[in-house]
C-alpha positions as CSV (number, residue, x, y, z in Angstrom):
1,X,-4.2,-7.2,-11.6
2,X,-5.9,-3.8,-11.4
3,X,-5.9,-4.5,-7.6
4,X,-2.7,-4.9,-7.1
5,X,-1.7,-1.9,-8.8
6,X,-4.0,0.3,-6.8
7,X,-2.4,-1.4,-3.6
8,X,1.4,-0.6,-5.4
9,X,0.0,3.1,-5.6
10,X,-1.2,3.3,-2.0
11,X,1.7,1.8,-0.9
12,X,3.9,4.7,-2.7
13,X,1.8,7.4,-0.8
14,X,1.1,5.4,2.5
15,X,4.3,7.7,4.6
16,X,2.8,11.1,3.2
17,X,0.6,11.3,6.3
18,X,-2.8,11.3,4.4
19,X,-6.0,10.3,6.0
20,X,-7.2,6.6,4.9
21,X,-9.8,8.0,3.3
22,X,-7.3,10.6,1.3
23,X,-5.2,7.8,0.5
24,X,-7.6,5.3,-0.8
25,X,-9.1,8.1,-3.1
26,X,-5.5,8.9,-4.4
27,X,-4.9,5.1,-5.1
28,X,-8.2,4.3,-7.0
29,X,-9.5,2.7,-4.7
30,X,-13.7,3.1,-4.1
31,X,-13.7,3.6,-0.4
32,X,-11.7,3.3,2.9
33,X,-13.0,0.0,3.6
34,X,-12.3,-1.3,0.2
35,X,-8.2,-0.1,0.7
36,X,-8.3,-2.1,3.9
37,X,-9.4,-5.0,2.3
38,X,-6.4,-4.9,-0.2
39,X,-3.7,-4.1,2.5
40,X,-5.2,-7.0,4.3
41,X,-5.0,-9.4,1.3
42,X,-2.0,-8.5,-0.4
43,X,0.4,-7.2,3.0
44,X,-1.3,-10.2,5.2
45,X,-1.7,-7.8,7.9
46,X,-4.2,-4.2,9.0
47,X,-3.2,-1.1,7.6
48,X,-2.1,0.1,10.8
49,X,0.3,-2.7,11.5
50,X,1.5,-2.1,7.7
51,X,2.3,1.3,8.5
52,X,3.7,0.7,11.5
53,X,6.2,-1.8,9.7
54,X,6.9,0.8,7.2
55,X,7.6,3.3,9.9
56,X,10.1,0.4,11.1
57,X,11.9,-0.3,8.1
58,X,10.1,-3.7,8.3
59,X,8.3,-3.8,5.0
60,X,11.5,-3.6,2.8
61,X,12.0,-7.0,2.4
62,X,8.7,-7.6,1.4
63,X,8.8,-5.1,-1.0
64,X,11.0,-3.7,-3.0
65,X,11.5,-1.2,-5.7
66,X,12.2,-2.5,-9.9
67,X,13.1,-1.2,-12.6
68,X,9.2,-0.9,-14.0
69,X,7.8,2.9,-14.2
70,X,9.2,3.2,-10.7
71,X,6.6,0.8,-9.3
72,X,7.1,-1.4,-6.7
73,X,6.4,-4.8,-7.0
74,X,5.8,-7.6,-4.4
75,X,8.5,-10.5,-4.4
């Protein structure tokens, strides 16, 4: 569970231009490689292509934002 809410908070900063390394610091997570790891088991895909989707408006369906401390939680 812990992972998966460090992935949700990456996921909330992933289009504020940070470096990988920035980003997986600001999500909790212990390294870059470690963030890659969780894009890569809970998007099914690199975190490039992920942010490429997101640039896209691809990722949307996939995730989408609940009512729940303005989280956002995979469906």
């Amino acid at each position: 569970m812990k992972g998966i809410r460090r992935f949700q908070r990456a996921l909330e900063h992933f289009d504020e231009g940070l470096s990988w390394a920035a980003l997986s610091a600001d999500a909790g997570f212990a390294d870059q490689s470690h963030l890659c790891r969780a894009v890569r088991r809970y998007a099914g895909m690199t975190p490039a292509a992920l942010q490429g989707a997101a640039g896209a408006s691809l990722i949307a369906p996939l995730y989408r934002p609940l009512i729940c401390r303005d989280r956002f939680v995979a469906i």
